[in-house]
ZAMARGU-4260 file (C-alpha; in steps of 0.2 Angstrom, whole numbers, plus 5000, padded with zeros to 4 digits):
<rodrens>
0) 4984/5046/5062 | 4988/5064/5054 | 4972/5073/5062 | 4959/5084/5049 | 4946/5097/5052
5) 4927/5095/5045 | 4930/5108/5032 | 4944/5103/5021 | 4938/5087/5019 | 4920/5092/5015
10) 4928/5105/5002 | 4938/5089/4996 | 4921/5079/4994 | 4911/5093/4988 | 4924/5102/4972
15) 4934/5087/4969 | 4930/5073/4954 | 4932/5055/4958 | 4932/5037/4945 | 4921/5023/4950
20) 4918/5008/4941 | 4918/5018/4922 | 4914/5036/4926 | 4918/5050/4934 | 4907/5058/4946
25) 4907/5069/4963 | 4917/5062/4974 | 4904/5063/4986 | 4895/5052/4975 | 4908/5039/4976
30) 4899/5025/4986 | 4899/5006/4988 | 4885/4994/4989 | 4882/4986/5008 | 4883/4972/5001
35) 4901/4975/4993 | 4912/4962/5001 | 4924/4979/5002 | 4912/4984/5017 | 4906/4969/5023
40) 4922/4962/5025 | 4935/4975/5023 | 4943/4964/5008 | 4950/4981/4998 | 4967/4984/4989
45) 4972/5000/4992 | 4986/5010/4984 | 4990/5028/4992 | 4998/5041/4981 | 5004/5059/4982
50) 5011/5074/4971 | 5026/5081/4972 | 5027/5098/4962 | 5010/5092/4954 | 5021/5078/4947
55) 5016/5060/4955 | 5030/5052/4965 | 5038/5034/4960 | 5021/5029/4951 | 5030/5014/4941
60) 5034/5009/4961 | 5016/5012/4966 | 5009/5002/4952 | 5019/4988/4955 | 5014/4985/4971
65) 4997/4988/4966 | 4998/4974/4953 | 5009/4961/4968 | 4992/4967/4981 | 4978/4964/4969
70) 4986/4948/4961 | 4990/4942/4978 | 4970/4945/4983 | 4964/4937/4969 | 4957/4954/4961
75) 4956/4951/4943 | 4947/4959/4930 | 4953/4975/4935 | 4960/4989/4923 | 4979/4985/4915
80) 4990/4996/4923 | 4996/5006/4909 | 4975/5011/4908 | 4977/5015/4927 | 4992/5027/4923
85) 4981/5035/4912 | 4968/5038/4923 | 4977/5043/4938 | 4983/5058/4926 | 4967/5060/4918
90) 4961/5064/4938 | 4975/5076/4939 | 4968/5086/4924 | 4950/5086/4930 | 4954/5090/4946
95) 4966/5104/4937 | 4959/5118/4949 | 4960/5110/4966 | 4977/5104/4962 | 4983/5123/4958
100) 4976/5127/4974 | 4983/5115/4985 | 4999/5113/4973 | 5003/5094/4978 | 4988/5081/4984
105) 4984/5065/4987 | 4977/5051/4977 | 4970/5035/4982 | 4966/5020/4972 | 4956/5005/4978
110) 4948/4991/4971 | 4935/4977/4980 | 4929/4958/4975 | 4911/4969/4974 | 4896/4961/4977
115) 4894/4942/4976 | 4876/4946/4965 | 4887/4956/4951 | 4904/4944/4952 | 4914/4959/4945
120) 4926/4968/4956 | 4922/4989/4962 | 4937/5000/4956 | 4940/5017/4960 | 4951/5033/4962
125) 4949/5050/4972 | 4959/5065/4976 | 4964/5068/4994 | 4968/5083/5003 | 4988/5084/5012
130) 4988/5090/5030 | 5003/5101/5025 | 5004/5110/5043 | 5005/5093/5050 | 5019/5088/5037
135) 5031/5102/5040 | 5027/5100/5058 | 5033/5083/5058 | 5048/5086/5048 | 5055/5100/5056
140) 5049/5095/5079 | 5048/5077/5075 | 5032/5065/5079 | 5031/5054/5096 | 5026/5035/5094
145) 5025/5023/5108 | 5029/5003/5106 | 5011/4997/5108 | 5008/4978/5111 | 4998/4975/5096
150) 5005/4963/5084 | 5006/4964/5065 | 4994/4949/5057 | 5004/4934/5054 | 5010/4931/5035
155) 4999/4915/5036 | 4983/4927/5037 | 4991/4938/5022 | 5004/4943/5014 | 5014/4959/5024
160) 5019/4964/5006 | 5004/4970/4999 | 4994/4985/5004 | 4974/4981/5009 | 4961/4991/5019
165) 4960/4979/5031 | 4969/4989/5045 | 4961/4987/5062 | 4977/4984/5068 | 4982/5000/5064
170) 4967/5007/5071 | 4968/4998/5088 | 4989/5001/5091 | 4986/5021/5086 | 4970/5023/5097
175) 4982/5013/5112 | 4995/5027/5108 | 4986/5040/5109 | 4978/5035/5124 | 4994/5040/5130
180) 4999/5055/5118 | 4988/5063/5105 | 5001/5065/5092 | 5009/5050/5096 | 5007/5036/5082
185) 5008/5019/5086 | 5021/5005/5085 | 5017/4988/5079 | 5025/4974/5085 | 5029/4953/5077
190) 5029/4940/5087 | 5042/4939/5094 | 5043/4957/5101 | 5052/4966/5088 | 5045/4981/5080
195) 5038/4985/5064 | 5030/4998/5058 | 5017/5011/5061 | 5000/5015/5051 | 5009/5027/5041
200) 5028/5024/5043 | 5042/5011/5039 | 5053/5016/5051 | 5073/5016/5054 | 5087/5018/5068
205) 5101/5027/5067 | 5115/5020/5073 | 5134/5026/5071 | 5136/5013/5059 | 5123/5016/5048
210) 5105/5013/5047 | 5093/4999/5052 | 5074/4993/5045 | 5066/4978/5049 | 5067/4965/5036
215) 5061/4967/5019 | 5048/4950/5024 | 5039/4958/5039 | 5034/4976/5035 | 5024/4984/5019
220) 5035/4985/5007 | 5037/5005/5007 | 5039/5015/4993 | 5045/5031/5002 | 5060/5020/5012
225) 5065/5013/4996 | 5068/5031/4989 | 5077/5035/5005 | 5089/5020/5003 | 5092/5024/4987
230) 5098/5040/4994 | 5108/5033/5008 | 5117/5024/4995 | 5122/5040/4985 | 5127/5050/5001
235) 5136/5031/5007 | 5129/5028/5021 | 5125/5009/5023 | 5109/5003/5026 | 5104/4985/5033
240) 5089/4975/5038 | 5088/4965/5054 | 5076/4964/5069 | 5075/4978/5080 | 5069/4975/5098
245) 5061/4990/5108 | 5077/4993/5117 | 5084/4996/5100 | 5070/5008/5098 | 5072/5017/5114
250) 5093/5019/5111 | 5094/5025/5094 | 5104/5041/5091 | 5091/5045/5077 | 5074/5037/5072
255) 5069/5040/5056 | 5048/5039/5049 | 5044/5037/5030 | 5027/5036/5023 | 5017/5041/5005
260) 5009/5056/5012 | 5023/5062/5024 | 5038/5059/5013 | 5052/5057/5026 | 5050/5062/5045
265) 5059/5058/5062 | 5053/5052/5078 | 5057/5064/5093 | 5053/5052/5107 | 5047/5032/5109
270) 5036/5031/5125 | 5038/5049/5128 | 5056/5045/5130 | 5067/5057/5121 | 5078/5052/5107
275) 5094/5055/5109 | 5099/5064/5096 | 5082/5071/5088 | 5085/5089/5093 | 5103/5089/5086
280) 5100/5075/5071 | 5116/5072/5061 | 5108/5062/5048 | 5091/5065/5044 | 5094/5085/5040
285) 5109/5076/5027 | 5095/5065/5021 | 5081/5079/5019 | 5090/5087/5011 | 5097/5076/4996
290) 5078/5070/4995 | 5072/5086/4992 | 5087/5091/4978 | 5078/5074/4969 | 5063/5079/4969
295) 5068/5095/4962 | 5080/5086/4950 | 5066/5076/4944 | 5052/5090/4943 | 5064/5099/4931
</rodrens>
């Protein structure tokens, strides 16, 4: 979990505008009934956006998910997403000052069933402070995560492809890991042992011939790893999705992280093992570096 301090986030709550059901207010107003079904029983679509260069990253992508995690939640009534486009950039200009400050934030959208009294759903939107020190940390030491033994929910409970706030899974696999290393972020595994993801990463291996995810069925369907395929193709390197065990894990020459807030990030050691080849990666500099040249290319 990327740690905070007390004072950015109550500067965020306390100078930053928000959107809830029609209006915008404080976002330190922005506050659900008890009676929401968002809080009484965690049923929430969530979508987690960032800036890059004050230009939101891959938001077609983002909103498509959205749409495929509301739709598959049975969330209707909410605004179309063409209206949502509008207001996510319509929070970028109100929020106008913040932004220049920080230069690239976060933004989070979430919608709930709402109460069973109203029968109309909660909506919103809100600004989020990066933890860039953490960012830059990870990208350039690397992030610990240790193989935990919680499992991902099975499909039957809900769909892994869509993106909800029902994440105690998450909370109980990082809290295991960092039980045993405070950085560390926690892996997920199926039932069948293999590993999955993290609660802010898709993660990849490695290997000399090429690079390995778990299959497209049994994680989130990430819209940072799709960019970083997309530029594994252009640089040629092939990618391919098949189970990975924890062996696979522990043995991989590189370990590569990708997540909304993070971008792209490696793993330096799994079960405080090191990786072999995180101090001297081959790779993920190759990577880094042609993602940041698109982002530049597309901020130009």
């Amino acid at each position: 979990m990327t740690p905070t301090t007390s004072k950015p986030s109550e500067s965020t709550d306390s100078t930053t505008i928000g959107f809830l059901g029609n209006n915008w207010v404080p976002r330190n107003q922005m506050v659900i009934s008890i009676e929401d079904v968002g809080f009484r029983q965690g049923v929430t679509a969530v979508e987690r956006l960032r800036t890059y260069g004050q230009t939101v990253f891959s938001i077609e992508a983002h909103l498509d998910r959205w749409q495929h995690s509301t739709a598959e939640m049975g969330l209707s009534g909410l605004p179309v997403l063409s209206d949502i486009e509008a207001l996510i950039h319509e929070l970028l200009r109100r929020n106008r000052t913040f932004l220049e400050s920080e230069k690239d934030v976060g933004i989070t959208l979430f919608a709930t069933p709402g109460t069973l009294k109203s029968g109309s759903h909660t909506f919103g939107l809100h600004i989020n402070r990066l933890d860039f020190p953490t960012i830059r940390q990870r990208q350039t030491s690397g992030q610990p995560l240790v193989i935990t033994d919680v499992q991902q929910p099975a499909p039957q409970c809900w769909p892994r492809s869509i993106k909800a706030r029902s994440r105690m899974h998450y909370f109980l696999a990082d809290a295991a890991a960092q039980r045993q290393d405070p950085a560390a972020s926690g892996v997920l595994i199926d039932n069948d042992a293999t590993i999955t993801e993290t609660s802010i990463s898709n993660i990849a291996l490695v290997k000399m011939d090429g690079i390995y995810s778990p299959p497209r069925d049994r994680v989130l369907r990430g819209i940072t790893q799709a960019f970083v395929e997309e530029l594994a193709r252009e640089l040629g390197i092939q990618w391919k999705h098949s189970t990975i065990s924890a062996d696979d894990l522990l043995n991989a020459d590189e370990v590569l992280l990708m997540g909304t807030d993070g971008g792209l990030w490696f793993a330096d050691r799994v079960n405080g093992k090191s990786i072999r080849n995180a101090h001297s990666p081959v790779t993920y500099p190759i990577l880094q570096r042609q993602f940041q040249s698109r982002l530049a290319i597309k901020r130009a």
